[in-house]
N, C-alpha and C positions, 0 to 999 in steps of 0.2 A: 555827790549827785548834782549839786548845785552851789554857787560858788559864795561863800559869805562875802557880805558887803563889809567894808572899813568900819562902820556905823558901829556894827555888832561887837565890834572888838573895844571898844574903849569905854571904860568904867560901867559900872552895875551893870554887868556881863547876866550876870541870872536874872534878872527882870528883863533884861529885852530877848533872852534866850525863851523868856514865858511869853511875853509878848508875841513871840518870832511864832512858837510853838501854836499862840490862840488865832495866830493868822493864816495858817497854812490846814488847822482844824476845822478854822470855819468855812475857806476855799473846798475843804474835801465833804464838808456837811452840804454845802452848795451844789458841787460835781454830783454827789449821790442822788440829788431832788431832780438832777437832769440840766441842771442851769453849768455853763460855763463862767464862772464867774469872774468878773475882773478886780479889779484892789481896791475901787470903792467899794464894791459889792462884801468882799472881805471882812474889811475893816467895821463896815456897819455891822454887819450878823456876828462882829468879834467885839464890839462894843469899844474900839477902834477908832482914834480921831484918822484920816484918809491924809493928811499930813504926815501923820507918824506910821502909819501904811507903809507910806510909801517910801519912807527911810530904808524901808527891810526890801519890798521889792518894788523897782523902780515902772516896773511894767508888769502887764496882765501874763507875758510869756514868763517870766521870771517864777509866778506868783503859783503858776501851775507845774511848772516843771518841779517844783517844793513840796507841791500836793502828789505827786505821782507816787503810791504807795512803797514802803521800801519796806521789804519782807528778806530777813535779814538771813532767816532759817540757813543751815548750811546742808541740812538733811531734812526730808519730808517721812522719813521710816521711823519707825519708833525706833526706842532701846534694842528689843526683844525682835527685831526684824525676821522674816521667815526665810530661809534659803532658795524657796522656789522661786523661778526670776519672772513668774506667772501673778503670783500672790505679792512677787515687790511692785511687781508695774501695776498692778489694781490700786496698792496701798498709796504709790507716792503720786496716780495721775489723779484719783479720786480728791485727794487733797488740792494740788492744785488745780485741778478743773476747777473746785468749792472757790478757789482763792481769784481764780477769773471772773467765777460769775459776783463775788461778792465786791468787789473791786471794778467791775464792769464801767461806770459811768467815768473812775479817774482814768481807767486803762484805756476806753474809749478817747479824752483828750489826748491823752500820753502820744496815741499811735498819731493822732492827726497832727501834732505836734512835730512827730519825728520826720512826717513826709513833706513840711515847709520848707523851702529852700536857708533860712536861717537856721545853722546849726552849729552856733555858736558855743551852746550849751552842746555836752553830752549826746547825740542822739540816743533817745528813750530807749526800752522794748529791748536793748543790744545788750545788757550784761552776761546773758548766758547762764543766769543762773537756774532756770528752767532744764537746760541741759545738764546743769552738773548733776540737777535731783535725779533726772529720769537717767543717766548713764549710770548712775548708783545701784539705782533699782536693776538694773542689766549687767552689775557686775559678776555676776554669774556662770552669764554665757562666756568668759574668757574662759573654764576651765570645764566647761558640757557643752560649748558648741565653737569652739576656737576660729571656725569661719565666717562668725560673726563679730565686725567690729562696732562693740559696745555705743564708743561714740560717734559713728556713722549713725546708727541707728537711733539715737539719744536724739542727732539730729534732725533725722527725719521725724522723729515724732514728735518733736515741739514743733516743727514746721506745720504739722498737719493737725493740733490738737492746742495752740494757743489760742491770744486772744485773738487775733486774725480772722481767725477760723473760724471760732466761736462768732464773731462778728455777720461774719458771710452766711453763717447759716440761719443765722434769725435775721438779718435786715433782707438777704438776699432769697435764700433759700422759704423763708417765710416761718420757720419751726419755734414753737414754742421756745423757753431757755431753759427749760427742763429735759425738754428731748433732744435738744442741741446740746447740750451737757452728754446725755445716754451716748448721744452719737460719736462727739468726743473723744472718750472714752473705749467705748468700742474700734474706732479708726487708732487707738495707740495699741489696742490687745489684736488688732487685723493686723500690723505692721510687724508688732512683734511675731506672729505666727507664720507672715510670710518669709522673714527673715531667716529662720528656725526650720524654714521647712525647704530656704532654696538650697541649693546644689553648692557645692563649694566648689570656686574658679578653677580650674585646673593649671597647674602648674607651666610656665611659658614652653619649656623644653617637653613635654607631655604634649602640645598642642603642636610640636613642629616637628611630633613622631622621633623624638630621641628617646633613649630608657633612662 
């Protein structure tokens, strides 16, 4: 996610590895209170000389792109998962809907981040792995609904059910973050159902009146 500095690599590796770690904790205790913080800011609430801050990251973009949570999970279904592809998408959006709202303030930087013309780093927000949970959960429909493609659909619904979304509808839309959550939620079980319920394409030769 972010690129280690030379610093980090040369002698007593596990103290500046603690260090590294108490600087990027206290950047995300800072993100949570609402503050954007930058590397003095850091370094103080990490008890931190702002010298040695800044060995690890040399700038405030650095310092935040380190805090941007990394949620490592490869799956959001339990063990015991259900087969219904109705009861997977409740199980793995519920989860991460919880994971946007509790994550909100870093995921909030993250995205403004991403839309600055410096994108040096990574752009944020793009790993996809939103999609891999929710195409999971719809593994399903390749063998009860074959005219639905899973990750088409995986698509569209992190499109309409991230933090984006979740953003738009409490800054913009004015909703609570509890009922923007319900709403969430809902727009991924309305997607699923329109999917499930459209018509499947017709075949090209079927449309140009061949048998």
């Amino acid at each position: 996610m972010d690129t280690e500095v030379p610093y980090e690599r040369e002698g007593r590796t596990r103290q500046k590895s603690r260090t590294r770690k108490a600087l990027v904790t206290a950047a995300q205790t800072l993100l949570a209170d609402g503050l954007t913080p930058t590397v003095e800011q850091a370094a103080a609430a990490a008890g931190i000389s702002r010298t040695t801050a800044y060995r690890y990251f040399p700038n405030q973009r650095g310092l935040l792109v380190a805090a941007h949570p990394e949620i490592d999970m490869a799956s959001l279904l339990p063990p015991d998962a259900p087969t219904d592809v109705r009861e997977r998408l409740d199980l793995v959006m519920r989860q991460a809907i919880r994971i946007t709202v509790e994550w909100e303030p870093a995921l909030r930087t993250s995205l403004r981040l991403s839309l600055e013309p410096d994108q040096s780093e990574r752009p944020l927000l793009r790993r996809g792995r939103a999609i891999g949970w929710i195409e999971e959960a719809l593994e399903p429909l390749r063998a009860t609904t074959p005219h639905v493609d899973p990750h088409r659909l995986a698509c569209a619904i992190r499109s309409a059910t991230g933090i984006e979304a979740f953003l738009w509808l409490v800054d913009i839309a004015g909703m609570p973050r509890a009922e923007a959550a319900e709403t969430l939620l809902w727009t991924s079980k309305a997607l699923l159902e329109a999917a499930v319920q459209s018509t499947p394409a017709m075949p090209e030769h079927r449309r140009k009146g061949g048998h």
